[in-house]
C-alpha positions in Angstrom: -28.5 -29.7 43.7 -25.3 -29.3 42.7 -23.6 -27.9 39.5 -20.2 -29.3 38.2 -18.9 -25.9 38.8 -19.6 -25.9 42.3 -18.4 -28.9 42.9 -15.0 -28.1 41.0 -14.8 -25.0 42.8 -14.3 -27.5 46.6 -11.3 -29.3 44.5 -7.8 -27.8 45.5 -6.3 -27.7 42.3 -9.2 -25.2 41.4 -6.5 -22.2 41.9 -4.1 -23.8 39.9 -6.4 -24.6 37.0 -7.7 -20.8 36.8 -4.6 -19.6 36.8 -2.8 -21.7 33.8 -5.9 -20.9 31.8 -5.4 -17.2 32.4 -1.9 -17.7 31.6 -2.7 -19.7 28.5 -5.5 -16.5 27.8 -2.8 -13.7 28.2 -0.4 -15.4 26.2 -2.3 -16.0 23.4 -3.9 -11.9 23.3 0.1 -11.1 23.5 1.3 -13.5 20.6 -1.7 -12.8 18.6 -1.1 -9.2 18.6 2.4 -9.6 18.0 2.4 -11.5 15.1 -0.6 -10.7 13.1 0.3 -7.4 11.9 3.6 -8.8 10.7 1.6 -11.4 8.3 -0.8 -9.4 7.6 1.2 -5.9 5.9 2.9 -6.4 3.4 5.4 -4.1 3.0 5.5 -1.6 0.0 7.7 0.9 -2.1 7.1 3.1 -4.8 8.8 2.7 -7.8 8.8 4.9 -10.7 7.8 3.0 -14.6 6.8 4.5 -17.8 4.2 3.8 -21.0 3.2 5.0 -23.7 -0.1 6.9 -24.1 -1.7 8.3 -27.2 -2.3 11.8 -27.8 -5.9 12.0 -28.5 -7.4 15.5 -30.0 -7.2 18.5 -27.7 -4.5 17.1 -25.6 -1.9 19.3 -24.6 0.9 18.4 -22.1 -0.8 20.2 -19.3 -4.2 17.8 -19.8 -1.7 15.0 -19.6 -0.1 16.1 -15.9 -3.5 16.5 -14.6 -4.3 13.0 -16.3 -1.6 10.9 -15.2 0.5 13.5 -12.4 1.0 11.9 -8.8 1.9 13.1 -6.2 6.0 12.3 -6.7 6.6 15.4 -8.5 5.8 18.9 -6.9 3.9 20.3 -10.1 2.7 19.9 -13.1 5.6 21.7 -14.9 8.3 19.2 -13.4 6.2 16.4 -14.4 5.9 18.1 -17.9 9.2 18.8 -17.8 10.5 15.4 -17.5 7.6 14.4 -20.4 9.7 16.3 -22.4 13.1 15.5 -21.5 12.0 11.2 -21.8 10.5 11.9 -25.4 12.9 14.4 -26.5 10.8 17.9 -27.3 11.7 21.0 -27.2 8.5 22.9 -27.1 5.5 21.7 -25.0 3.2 22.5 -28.2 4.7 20.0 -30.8 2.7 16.7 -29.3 0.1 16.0 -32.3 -2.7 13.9 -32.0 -2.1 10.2 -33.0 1.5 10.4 -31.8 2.6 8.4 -28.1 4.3 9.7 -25.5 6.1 8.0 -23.2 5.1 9.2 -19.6 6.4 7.8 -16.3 4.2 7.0 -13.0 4.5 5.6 -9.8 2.6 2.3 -8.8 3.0 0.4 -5.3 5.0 -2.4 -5.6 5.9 -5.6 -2.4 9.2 -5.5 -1.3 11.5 -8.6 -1.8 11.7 -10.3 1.9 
């Protein structure tokens, strides 16, 4: 009994066949992995913005680095620093509860093609 294989195997063009499917096979593994990843990230950049955050009781502007601090700024103090410098203090104790405070963060944003 014969197959359909076996019998397509005794055609000539059998070696022609299996190698423009292999062809066709390694083509599309290369193009596949070539382009995929370029669909499929989408680039990103960190960009610095600010709000505004109530104090609430017991806050102090070290509770607020450790709250809302990334990884941007080296320490605590420069982040606290630049608290104070946005909202204009000149002592790290005068934040009362009930005031806001503008703070600044970093969130990921997509870059513009």
């Amino acid at each position: 009994m014969n197959t359909g294989i076996a019998v397509f195997k005794g055609c000539k063009n059998y070696k022609s066949l299996v190698t423009i499917v292999s062809i066709f096979v390694i083509m599309v593994a290369i193009l596949s992995t070539a382009v995929v990843p370029a669909f499929a990230v989408t680039p990103h950049e960190r960009v610095k913005l600010y709000k505004s955050v109530e104090i609430a009781a017991g806050d102090s502007l070290w509770s607020i680095a450790g709250d809302y601090g990334c990884p941007e700024y080296s320490d605590s103090s420069r982040f606290i620093r630049e608290v104070m410098e946005i909202n204009h203090l000149t002592d790290a104790d005068s934040i009362h509860e009930g005031a806001y405070l503008v703070i600044p963060y970093y969130a990921d944003v997509d870059k513009e093609a």
